[in-house]
N, C-alpha and C positions, 0 to 999 in steps of 0.2 A: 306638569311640565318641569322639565330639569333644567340649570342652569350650567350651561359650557364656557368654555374660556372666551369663547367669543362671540356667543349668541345663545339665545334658546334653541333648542332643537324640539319640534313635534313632529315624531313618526319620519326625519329625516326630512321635515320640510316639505313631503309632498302633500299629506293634508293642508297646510297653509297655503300652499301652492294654487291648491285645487280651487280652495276657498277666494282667494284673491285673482284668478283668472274668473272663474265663473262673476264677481262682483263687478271686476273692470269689463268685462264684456256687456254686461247689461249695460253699464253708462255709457261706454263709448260709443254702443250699438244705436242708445238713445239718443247720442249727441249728434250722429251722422246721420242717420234716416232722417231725424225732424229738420234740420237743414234742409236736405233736398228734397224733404215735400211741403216746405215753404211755400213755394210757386202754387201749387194747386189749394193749401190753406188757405193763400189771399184770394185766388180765383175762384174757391167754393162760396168761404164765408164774409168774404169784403173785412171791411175796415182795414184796410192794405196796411198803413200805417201803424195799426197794433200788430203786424207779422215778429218787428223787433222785441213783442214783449212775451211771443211765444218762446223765443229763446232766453229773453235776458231776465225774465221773473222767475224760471227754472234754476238760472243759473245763480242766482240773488239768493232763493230758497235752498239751494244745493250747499252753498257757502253757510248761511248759517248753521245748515242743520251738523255740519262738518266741524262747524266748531264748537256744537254744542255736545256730540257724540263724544269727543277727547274724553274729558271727563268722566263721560258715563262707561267709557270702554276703562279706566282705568281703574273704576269703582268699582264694575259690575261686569268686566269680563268682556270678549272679542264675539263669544258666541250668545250672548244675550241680544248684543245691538246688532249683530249679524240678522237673528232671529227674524227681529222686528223691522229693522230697515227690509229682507224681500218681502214681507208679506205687505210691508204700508205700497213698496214699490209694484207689487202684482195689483192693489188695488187701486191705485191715481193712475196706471196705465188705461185702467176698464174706465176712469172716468175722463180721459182723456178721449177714448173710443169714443164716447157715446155724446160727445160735447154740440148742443146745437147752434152756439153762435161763436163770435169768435171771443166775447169775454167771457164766455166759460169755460173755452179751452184756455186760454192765459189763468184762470183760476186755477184750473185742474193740473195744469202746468208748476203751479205752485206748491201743491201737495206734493207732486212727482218729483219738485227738486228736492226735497224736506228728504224723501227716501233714497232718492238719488247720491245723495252726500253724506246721507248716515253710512250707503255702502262703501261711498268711496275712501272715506275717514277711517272706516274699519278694515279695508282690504291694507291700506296703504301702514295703518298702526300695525298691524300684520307682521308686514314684511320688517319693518322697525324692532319686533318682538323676535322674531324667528330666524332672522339670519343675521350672521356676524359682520361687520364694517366690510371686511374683505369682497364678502358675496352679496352685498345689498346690491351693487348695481347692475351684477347680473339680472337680478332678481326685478329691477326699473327696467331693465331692460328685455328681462320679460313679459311686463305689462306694455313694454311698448309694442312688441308682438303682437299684442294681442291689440294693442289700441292700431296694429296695420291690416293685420285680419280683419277686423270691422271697418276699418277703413276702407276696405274694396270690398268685403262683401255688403258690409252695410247698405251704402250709397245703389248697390246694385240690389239689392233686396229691397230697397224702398222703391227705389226705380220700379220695378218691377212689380210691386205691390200696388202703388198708386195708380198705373197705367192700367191695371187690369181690376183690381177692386176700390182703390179709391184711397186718400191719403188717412183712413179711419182704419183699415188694416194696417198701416205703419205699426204704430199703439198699439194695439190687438195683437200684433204680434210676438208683444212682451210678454205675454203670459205666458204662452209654453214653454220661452224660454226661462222666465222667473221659476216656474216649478220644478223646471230641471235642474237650476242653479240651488234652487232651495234643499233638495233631494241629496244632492251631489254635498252639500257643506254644509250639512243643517245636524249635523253632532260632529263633525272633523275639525272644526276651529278651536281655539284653545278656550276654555272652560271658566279658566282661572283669572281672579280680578292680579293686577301688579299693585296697587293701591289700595287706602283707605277710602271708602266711599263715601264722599262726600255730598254734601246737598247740592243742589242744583243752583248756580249762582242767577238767578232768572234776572234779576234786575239788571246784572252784569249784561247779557244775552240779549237784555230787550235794547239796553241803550247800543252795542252791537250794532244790532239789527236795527236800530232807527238809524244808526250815521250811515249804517248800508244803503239804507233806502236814501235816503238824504241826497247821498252822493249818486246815487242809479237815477234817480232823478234828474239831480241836476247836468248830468251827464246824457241824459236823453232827449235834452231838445236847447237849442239855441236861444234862447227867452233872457228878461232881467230878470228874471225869476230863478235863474239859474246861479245868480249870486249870491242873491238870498239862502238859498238853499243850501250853498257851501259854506256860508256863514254858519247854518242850522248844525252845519255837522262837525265844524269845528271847535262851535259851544257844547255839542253832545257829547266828543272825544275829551276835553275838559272835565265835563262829567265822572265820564266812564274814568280818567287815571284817577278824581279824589275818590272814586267806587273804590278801586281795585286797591288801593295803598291802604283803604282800611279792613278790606276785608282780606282774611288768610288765603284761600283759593277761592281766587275768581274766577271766571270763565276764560278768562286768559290774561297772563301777565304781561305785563307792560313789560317786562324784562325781557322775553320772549320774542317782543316785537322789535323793540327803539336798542336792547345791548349790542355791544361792538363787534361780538360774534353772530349777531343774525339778521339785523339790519340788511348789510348788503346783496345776501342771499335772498330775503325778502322781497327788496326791488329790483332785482334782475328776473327774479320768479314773477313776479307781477307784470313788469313792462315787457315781458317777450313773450309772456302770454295774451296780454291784452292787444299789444301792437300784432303778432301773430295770428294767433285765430280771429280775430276781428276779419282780419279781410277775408278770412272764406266764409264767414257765416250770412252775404249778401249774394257770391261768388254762383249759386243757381239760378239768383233772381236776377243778377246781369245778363246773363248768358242766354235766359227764356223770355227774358225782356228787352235786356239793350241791344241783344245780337241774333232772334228772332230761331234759337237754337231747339230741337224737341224737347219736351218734359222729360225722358230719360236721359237725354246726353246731360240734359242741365245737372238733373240730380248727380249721376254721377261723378261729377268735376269734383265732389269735394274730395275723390279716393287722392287728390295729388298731393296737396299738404302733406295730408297724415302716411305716405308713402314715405315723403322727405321725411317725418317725426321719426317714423320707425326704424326705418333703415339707421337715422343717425343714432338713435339709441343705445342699438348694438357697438356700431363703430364707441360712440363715446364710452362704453362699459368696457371696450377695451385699449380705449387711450389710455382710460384710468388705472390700468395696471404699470402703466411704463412714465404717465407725467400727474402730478398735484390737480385735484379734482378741479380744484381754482382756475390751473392755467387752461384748461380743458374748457371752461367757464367762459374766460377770455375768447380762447377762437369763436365760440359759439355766438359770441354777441358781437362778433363781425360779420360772422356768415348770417347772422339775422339781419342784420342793418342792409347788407346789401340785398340779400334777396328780396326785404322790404322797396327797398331801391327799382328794384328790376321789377319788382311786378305793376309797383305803382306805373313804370313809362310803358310796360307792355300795353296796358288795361288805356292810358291815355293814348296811343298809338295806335289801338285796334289791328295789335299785332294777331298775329296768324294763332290758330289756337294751343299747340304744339308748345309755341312760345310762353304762351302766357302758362301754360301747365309746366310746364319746365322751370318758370318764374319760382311758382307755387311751391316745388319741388324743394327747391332752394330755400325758399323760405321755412318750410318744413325742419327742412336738415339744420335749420340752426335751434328754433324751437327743441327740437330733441337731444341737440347735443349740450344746451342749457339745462333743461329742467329736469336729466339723467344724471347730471354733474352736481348741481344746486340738490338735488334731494336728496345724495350720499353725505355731503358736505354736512348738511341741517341732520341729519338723523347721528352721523358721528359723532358729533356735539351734544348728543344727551342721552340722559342716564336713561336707566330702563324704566324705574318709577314714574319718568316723567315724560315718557314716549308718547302716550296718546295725546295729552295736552302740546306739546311742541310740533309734534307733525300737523294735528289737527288746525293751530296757530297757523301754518303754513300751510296747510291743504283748502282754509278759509281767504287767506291770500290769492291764493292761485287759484280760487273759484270765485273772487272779487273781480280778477285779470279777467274771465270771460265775461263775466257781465260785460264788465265794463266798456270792451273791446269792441263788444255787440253795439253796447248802448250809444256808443263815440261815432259807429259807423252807420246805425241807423240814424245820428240826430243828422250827420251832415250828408247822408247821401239824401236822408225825406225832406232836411231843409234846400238842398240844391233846386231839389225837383220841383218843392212846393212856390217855391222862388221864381222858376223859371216856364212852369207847367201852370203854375197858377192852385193845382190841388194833388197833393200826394196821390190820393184813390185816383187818379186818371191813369196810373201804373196800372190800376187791374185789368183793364183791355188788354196790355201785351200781354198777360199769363193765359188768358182765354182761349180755348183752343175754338171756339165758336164765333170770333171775333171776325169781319169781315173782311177788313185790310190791316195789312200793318202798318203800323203811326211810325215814322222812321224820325218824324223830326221829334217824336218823345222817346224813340228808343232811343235817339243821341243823347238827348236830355239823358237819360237813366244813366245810361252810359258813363258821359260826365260829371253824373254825381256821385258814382261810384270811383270813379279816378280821385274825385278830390277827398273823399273818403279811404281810402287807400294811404294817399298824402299826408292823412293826418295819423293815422294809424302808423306810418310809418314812422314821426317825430318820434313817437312814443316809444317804439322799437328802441329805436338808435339811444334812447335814454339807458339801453344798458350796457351798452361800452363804459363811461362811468361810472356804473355802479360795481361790472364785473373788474375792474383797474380797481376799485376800494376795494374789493374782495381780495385780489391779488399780492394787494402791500399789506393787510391788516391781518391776513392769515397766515400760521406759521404751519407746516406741515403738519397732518392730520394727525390729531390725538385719537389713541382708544377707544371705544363708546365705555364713558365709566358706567361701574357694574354697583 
């Protein structure tokens, strides 16, 4: 690879191109299908109540493995961890197929995030390597394409899958595509390490991954135990800075995280992910349970969000030519807050459906026009030596935001129900297509614990109007990426 005045160039960037569509379509494709076949997961295999961990231990696993790839992409090249991330991903797919209870498949789930976030740390160091500040958010904005493509075919390929072979072809259906993706970019990624390869900071990684869990935990159910547990991960974050201030390269620097250029971007990236996607990843199971809707319409609902993602994408790649990626930041984290707004009173209103898709839309459109603007910002700010460790820093973040999103909105809609129903699992009768009647006074229940789940997702939203206003004054017009 050659270095230009203002990026690498490889083969004019369409090899890179190929390489980072073909990786974000595998995840986003897995993030949308396993959604909407939630519904018939709980209805096959029971335990209703761990359906949240089918999602949020992928996403737990996705994030570490995202921040442990940096490093190794920077030591050892884009097409080594490319390599390995499709083939671990074609194989946790076949384990995911063949899964017979439901704590196997949350197991198998966790392999598949480990591969899931090696891809997406690598697609996304990619784009950070290969194009210059000017073109990167084109280039966000191409993945956001592609994250709208799967957005509507997805949901509708799962749809579609589930109703006719069962929600175990979902899964099954990553292999063709992994091979394809593997074929198409398995020698076109760039070759070449940017760095000295370093050891692997594992202690760093592990204390990481214990505050992860710590906090996924405590975040996943309403309990005193939930206190304890943040205690746990506050003394492990203690840990981890006297880790990282004695050793040279750790797994991630604390400078990366807490300094006055990336903080803010940080929590804007985090709370408009977590307030955001949170509320669709329940958004089937409402609709097949609280509102008594078919298995393919439910699955399908989630194309709306990620419609709004896409769409603003674009739009925000090209606000970025005429206003400060910042101010661009700002509008995004009003259009989030209120569309959070709107969906929560739609969903409590039992507004028309139309409406509540329209909600979603909106909310979408803000999510996308943040985390387009927020990842130009964050990749501008670093040099190239040091690209895979700072996107990775941030791609670990904003795959903490979905967990976590998930984890906020399964504790309070399973605590509502559990409260009110008396037992979480009396939800699987409404997913049942074999079921006798339907329970209206538990689909209300569902119903309204989905609203107040919403409610709280939506505090979290609106937490990044402050953070996007400190980004605003603490930033001065974008620097160069130094070379």
């Amino acid at each position: 690879m050659r270095r230009a005045s203002g990026g690498l160039l490889a083969s004019e960037n369409r090899a890179v191109s190929l390489a980072v569509m073909a990786s974000m379509a595998l995840a986003f494709y897995n993030a949308t299908s396993v959604t909407a076949a939630l519904p018939e997961i709980g209805a096959d295999l029971g335990r209703v109540a761990l359906t949240q961990w089918v999602i949020t231990v992928e996403l737990l696993a996705a994030a570490i493995a995202v921040l442990a790839i940096g490093p190794f992409i920077d030591g050892s090249g884009v097409r080594r961890a490319y390599r390995l991330a499709i083939i671990g991903f074609a194989a946790s797919s076949a384990m995911c197929a063949a899964a017979p209870t439901m704590e196997v498949l949350v197991a198998a789930r966790l392999v598949q995030g480990l591969a899931t976030g090696s891809l997406i740390g690598t697609a996304m160091t990619c784009i950070g390597l290969a194009f210059s500040p000017a073109l990167r958010p084109r280039a966000y904005a191409l993945v956001a394409s592609v994250w709208g493509v799967m957005g509507v075919s997805g949901p509708a390929v799962a749809a579609a899958l589930v109703s006719t072979l069962g929600w175990r072809s979902v899964f099954a259906a990553n292999l063709p595509v992994a091979a394809v993706a593997a074929v198409a970019a398995w020698n076109r990624v760039p070759a070449e390490p940017m760095a000295r390869a370093e050891r692997l900071d594992r202690r760093g990684l592990a204390l990481m991954g214990a505050i992860s869990i710590a906090l996924l935990l405590a975040t996943s159910s309403l309990q005193w135990s939930s206190i304890a547990l943040m205690v746990l991960a506050v003394m492990l974050y203690g840990l981890y800075v006297r880790h990282a201030r004695r050793r040279p390269e750790p797994i991630m620097h604390i400078s990366h995280i807490t300094g006055r250029e990336w903080w803010p971007i940080h929590v804007v990236a985090i709370a408009s992910i977590a307030g955001g996607t949170g509320t669709s990843v329940f958004l089937p199971l409402y609709l097949r349970g609280g509102r008594g809707t078919s298995l393919s319409f439910a699955a399908f609902a989630v194309l709306w969000p990620t419609v709004g993602w896409a769409a603003a994408s674009w739009v925000s790649s090209k606000l970025q030519e005429r206003m400060r990626a910042q101010s661009v930041t700002v509008i995004g984290a009003f259009i989030l807050t209120g569309g959070a707004v709107a969906v929560t009173a739609a969903v409590a209103t039992s507004a028309p459906y139309m409406v509540v898709f329209a909600a979603f839309v909106w909310l979408g459109w803000g999510i996308g026009t943040i985390t387009t603007s927020s990842m130009a910002l964050l990749q501008n700010r670093a040099g190239y030596a040091e690209m895979g460790r700072v996107t990775s820093a941030h791609q670990f973040i904003r795959s903490l935001g979905w967990a976590y999103g998930a984890a906020v909105a399964g504790m309070v809609l399973f605590w509502v129900v559990e409260r009110r129903a008396g037992d979480a699992e009396a939800v699987r009768s409404l997913l049942d297509d074999s079921a006798v009647e339907f329970d209206a006074v538990l689909a209300n229940t569902l119903s309204s614990a989905y609203a107040w789940s919403l409610g709280a997702l939506g505090v979290i939203s609106a937490m990044t109007v402050p953070a996007a206003l400190a980004l605003l004054h603490r930033y001065n017009p974008d620097r160069i990426t130094r070379d």
